[in-house]
NURO-712105 format. One line per 4 residues: number of its first residue (from 1); their letters; for each residue x, z, y of N, C-alpha, C, O. Coordinates in pm, whole numbers, padded with zeros to 5 digits. Atoms other than C-alpha are relative to their C-alpha. Layout:
<rs>
NUM	A	X,Z,Y,X,Z,Y,X,Z,Y,X,Z,Y  ...
</rs>
This chain:
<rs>
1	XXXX	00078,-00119,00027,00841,01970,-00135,-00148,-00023,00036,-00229,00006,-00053  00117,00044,-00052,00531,01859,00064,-00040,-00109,-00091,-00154,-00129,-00131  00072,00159,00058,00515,01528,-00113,-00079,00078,-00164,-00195,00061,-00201  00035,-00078,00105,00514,01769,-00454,-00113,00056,00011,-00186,00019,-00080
5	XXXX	00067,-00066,-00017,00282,01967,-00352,-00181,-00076,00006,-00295,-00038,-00020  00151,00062,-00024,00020,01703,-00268,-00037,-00065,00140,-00097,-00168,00168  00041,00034,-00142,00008,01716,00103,00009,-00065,00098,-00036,-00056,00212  -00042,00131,-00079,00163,01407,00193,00052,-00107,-00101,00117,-00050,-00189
9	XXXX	-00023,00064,00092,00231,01092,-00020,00134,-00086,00074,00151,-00139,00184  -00145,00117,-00077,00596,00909,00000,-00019,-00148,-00049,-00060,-00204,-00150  00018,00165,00010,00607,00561,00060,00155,-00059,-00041,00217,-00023,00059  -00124,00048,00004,00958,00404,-00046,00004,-00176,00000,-00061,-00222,-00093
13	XXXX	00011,00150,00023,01001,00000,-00003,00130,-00026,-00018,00214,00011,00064  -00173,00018,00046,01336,-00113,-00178,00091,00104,00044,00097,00221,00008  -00094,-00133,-00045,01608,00043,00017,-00019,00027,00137,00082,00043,00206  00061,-00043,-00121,01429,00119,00320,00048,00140,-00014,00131,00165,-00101
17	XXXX	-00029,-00149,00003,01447,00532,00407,-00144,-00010,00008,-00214,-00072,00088  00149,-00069,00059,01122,00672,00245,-00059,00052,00086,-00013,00161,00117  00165,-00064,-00087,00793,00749,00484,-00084,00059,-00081,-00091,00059,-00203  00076,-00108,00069,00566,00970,00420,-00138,-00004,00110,-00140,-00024,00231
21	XXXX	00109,00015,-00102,00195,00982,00523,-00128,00090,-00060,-00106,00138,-00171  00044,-00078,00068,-00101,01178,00452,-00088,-00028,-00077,-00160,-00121,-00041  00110,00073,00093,-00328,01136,00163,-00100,-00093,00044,-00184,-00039,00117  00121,00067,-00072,-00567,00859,00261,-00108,-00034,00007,-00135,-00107,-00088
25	XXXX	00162,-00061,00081,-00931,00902,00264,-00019,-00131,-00045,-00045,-00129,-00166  00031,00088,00092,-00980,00551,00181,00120,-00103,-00049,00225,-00101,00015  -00119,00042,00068,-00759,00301,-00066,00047,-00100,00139,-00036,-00130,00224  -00042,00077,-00062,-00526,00080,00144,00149,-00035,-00057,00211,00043,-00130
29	XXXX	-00085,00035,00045,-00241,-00115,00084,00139,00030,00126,00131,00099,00227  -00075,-00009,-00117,00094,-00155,00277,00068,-00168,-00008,00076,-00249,-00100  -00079,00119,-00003,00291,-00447,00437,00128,00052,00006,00136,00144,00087  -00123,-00066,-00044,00664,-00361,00421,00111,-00170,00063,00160,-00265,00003
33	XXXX	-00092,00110,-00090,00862,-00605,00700,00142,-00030,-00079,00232,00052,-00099  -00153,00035,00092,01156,-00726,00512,00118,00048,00149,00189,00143,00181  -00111,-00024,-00100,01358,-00746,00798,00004,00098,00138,00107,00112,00204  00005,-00133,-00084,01274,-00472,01043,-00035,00122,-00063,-00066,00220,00005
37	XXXX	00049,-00123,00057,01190,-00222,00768,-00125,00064,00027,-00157,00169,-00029  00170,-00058,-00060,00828,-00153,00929,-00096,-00011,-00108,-00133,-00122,-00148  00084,00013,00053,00595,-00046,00706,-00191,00054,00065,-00237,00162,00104  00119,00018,-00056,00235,-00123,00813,-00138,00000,-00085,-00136,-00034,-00203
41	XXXX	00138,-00076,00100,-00114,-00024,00667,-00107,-00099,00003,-00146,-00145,00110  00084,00133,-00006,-00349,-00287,00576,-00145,00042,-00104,-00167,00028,-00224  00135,-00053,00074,-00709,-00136,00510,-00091,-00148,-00053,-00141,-00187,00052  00113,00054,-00007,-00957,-00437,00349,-00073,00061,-00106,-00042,00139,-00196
45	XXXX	00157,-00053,00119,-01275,-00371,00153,00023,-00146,-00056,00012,-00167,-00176  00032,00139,00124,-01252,-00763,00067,00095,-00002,-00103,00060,-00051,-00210  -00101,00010,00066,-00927,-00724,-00087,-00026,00130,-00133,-00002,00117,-00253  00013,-00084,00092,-01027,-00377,-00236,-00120,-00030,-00124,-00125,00021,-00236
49	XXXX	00106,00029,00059,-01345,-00535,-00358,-00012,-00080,-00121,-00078,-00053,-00221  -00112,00080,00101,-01131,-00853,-00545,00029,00073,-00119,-00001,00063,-00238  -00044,-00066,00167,-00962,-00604,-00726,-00103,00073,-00089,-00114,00053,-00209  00137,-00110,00112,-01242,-00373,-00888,-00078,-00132,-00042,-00105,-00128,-00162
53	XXXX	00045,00095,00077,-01406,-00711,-00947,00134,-00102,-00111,00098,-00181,-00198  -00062,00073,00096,-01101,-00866,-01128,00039,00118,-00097,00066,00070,-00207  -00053,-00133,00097,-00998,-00492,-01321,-00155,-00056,-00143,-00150,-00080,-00264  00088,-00003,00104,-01390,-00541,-01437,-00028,-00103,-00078,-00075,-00101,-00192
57	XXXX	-00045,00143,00155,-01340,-00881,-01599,00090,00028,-00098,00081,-00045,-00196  -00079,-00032,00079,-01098,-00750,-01779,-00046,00152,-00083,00009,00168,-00192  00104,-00100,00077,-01312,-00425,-01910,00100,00091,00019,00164,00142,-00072  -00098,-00156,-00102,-01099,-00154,-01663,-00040,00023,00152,-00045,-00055,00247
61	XXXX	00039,-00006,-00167,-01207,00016,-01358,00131,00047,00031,00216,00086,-00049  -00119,-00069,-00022,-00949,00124,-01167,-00010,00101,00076,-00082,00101,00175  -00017,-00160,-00040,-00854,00506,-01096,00075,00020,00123,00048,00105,00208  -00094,00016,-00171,-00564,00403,-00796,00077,-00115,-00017,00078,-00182,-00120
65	XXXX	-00047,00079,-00073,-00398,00193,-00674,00126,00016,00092,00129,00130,00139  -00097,00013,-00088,-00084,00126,-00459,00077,-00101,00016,00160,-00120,-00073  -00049,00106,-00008,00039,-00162,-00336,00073,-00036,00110,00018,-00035,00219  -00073,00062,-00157,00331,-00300,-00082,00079,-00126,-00011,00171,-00164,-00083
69	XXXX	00013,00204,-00009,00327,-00679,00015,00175,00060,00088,00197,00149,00171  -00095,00027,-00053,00686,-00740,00091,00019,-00128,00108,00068,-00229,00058  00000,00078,-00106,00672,-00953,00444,00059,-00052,00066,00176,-00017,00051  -00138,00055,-00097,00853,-01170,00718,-00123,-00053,00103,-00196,-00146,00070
73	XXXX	00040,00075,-00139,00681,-01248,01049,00031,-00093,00033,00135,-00126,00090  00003,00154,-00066,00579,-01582,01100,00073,-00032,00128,00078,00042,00227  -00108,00048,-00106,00818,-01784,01322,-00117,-00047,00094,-00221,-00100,00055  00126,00078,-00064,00613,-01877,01632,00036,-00146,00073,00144,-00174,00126
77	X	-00070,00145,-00049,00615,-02244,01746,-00031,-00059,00084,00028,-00164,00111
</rs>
């Protein structure tokens, strides 16, 4: 009902159980942990910057965006 409405956007990653967060003033992507289900928020400007420069080689700006990097935490050694 909330998500309908506007006032919160749902996040779903495969078969995770769907989060929800609130509109976000600026674009960001997500990491979703494969194996602990953690989904984590990954603000860059270089990454956001990439894309609006590769949309405009291609003769498209882009309106939104949403993106979730499916992840695994490096083994440490």
């Amino acid at each position: 009902m909330l998500a309908d409405a506007g006032i919160v956007q749902r996040l779903a990653v495969d078969d995770c159980p769907a989060q929800f967060e609130m509109p976000p003033e600026t674009e960001h992507d997500h990491l979703g942990d494969f194996d602990s289900a953690e989904v984590l928020e990954l603000a860059s400007e270089e990454l956001a910057t990439l894309r609006s420069r590769l949309a405009a080689e291609l003769g498209y700006e882009i309106l939104g965006q949403h993106s979730v990097l499916r992840v695994r935490e490096l083994k440490k050694s």
